[in-house]
Steps between C-alpha positions, in 0.01 A plus 500: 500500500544790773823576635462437846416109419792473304796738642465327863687208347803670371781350692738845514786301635514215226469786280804670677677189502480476131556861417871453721580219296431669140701810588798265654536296190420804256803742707736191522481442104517813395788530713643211379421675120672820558792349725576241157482823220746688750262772617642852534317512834329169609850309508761837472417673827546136707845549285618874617788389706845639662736369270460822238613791695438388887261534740112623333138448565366172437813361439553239768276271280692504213858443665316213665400346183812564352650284779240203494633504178836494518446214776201255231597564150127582483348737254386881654134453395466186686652604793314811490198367429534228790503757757219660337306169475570445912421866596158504260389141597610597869258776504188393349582122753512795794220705355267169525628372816417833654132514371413102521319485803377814480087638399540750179214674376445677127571805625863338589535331151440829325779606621693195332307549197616916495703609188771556759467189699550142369285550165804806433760243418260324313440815333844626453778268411766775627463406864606177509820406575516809690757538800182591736416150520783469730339762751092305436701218606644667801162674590301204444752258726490773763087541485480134559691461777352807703139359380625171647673652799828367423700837427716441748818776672738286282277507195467845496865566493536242179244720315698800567814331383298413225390795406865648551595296197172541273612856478762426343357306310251784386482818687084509429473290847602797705121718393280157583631390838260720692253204383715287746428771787112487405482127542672504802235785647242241334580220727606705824224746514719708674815769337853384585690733235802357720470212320420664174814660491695162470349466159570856366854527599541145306404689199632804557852422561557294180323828309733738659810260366342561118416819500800564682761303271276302248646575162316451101342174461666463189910615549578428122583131542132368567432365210803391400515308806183354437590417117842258642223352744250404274223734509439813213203756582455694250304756710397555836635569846899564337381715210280738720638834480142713518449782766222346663355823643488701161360178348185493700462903413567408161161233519321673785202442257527157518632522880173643610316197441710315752254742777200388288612134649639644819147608573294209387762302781453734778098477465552103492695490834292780668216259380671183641608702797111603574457159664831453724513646861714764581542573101549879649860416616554274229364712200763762664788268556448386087492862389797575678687211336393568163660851572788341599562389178441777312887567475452150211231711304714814506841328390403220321228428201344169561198646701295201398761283688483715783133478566503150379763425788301673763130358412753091556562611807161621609399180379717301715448726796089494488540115577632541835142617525323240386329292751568148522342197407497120523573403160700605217170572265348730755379781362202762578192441330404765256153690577332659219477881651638855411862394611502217257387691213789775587704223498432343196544837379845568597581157371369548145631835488872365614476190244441799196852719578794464539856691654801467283808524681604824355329721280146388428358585842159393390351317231213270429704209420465297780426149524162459353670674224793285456263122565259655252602753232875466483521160345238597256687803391833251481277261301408779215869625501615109432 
């Protein structure tokens, strides 16, 4: 049977649908997994907190937590992971919301199905639970409205306020919220860095306060804190104590791999970018936030989370540029021609690899792998 009698027919946004739903459940329960075997880093870093030397990074979460508990009785874990559970199921709600009523092509679900996109948390169990679901949630809430033309004066201002306090809540949100600048350009047409700036100092100011008087994010008492509240990591977040910079000399051979990936992303945007208008000013405007955040691949070793964070945002930001349709299947239909089979490509290629959060920067372990070879390796090891 020839392809272009078949391919026609392949509703992209059921498909879309379904491949939202599979990574929502499959983040959520692994969350749920690590939270309950008191994860060094899953459940710990929601955990870093003010009570164990004074003000840190990140550790308005965990004096929160500490309080909810204090106030419920409840266990750590579950309050931890309810938050979790309302900012994960928040953003993938948002995420379809925002794209329901819109026409995506294959070209747009490749980018879902990247080893950096959607298919990466399938791919790597290491970024769920992750504090960056709080800014996806942010950016995704923020996308919709402007796509929906309800980002009101008012609005705006409650972003910024809650941006203020996502920085404390992890300082990573201060190198993505150009993103929120790029959307805004999206929708205007037009520059108005005036109102760019709101969004920078709401970052910036909370970053100054921790660099300025942040101290350890473990003062000695961490754990035992922890220990008298329930909750015993036995790694993670309170045991680092690993020069971050030397470490990534130290593995530079593994390191390089993570530009083997860096490429293959940059050709898959420029690709995806081909086919927007003004993609000039945009393909500049993304550049110049990825070297925004360079600072996070100098300091700090998860380079897969990095790129993984940036490629969720891209994501969310391409469907402002969707067009829209009348109904919540509407979708492009595919055409069997040299952009297709580039395509298809990309999307086979993406399925075979995979980013690890740190380290591995490249290997062919990806999710083709891990449906079709892992379990059969398991199998001979059982």
């Amino acid at each position: 049977m020839r392809l272009d009698k078949v391919v026609p027919y392949f509703n992209i946004k059921i498909f879309i649908y379904f491949l939202i739903a599979v990574t929502a459940v499959y983040t959520l329960a692994f969350t749920y997994y690590y939270n309950f075997k008191d994860d060094g880093y899953i459940l710990a870093d929601w955990l870093i907190n003010y009570q164990d030397g004074g003000f840190k990074r990140r550790g308005l979460s965990g004096s929160f937590f500490f309080l909810l508990q204090d106030l419920t009785g409840l266990s750590l874990n579950y309050l931890v992971y309810a938050v979790q559970f309302l900012i994960i199921s928040g953003f993938f709600w948002l995420y379809t919301k925002l794209i329901r009523y819109k026409i995506t092509d294959l070209l747009y679900l490749s980018l879902l199905l990247s080893a950096l996109g959607f298919v990466g948390l399938l791919n790597t169990v290491t970024y769920v639970g992750k504090k960056e679901f709080i800014v996806f949630l942010l950016f995704t809430w923020f996308v919709y409205l402007l796509d929906r033309n309800k980002l009101t004066k008012n609005r705006e201002y409650v972003f910024c306020i809650a941006l203020f306090i996502t920085t404390f809540l992890h300082e990573v949100v201060l190198f993505y919220v150009p993103y929120f600048a790029i959307a805004l350009y999206l929708k205007t047409g037009r520059f108005k860095f005036k109102r760019y700036i709101k969004y920078f100092v709401a970052v910036g100011i909370p970053t100054v306060f921790i660099l300025l008087l942040g101290k350890n994010v473990n003062e000695g008492m961490s754990l035992q804190i922890l220990a008298e509240r329930g909750v015993h990591p036995t790694y993670g977040i309170f045991y680092w104590n690993i020069n971050e910079r030397e470490y990534i000399r130290q593995h530079s051979s593994e390191y390089v791999l993570y530009l083997l990936s860096l490429a293959i992303s940059i050709f898959h945007i420029g690709y995806y970018l081909k086919f927007l208008k003004d993609r000039k000013i945009l393909s500049i405007l993304l550049i110049g936030t990825f070297l925004f955040s360079l600072p996070l691949f100098y300091l700090a070793i998860d380079w897969g989370r990095w790129m993984y964070i940036h490629m969720m945002l891209m994501i969310i930001l391409f469907a402002l540029l969707l067009r829209n349709g009348q109904s919540v299947c509407a979708f492009e239909k595919i055409r069997v021609n040299t952009k297709f089979y580039i395509t298809l490509f990309i999307i086979i290629f993406s399925l075979l690899y995979r980013v690890e959060m740190s380290g591995k920067g490249f290997t062919f372990e990806g999710i083709l792998y891990r449906i079709f070879i892992a379990p059969v390796e398991l199998l001979n090891k059982m």
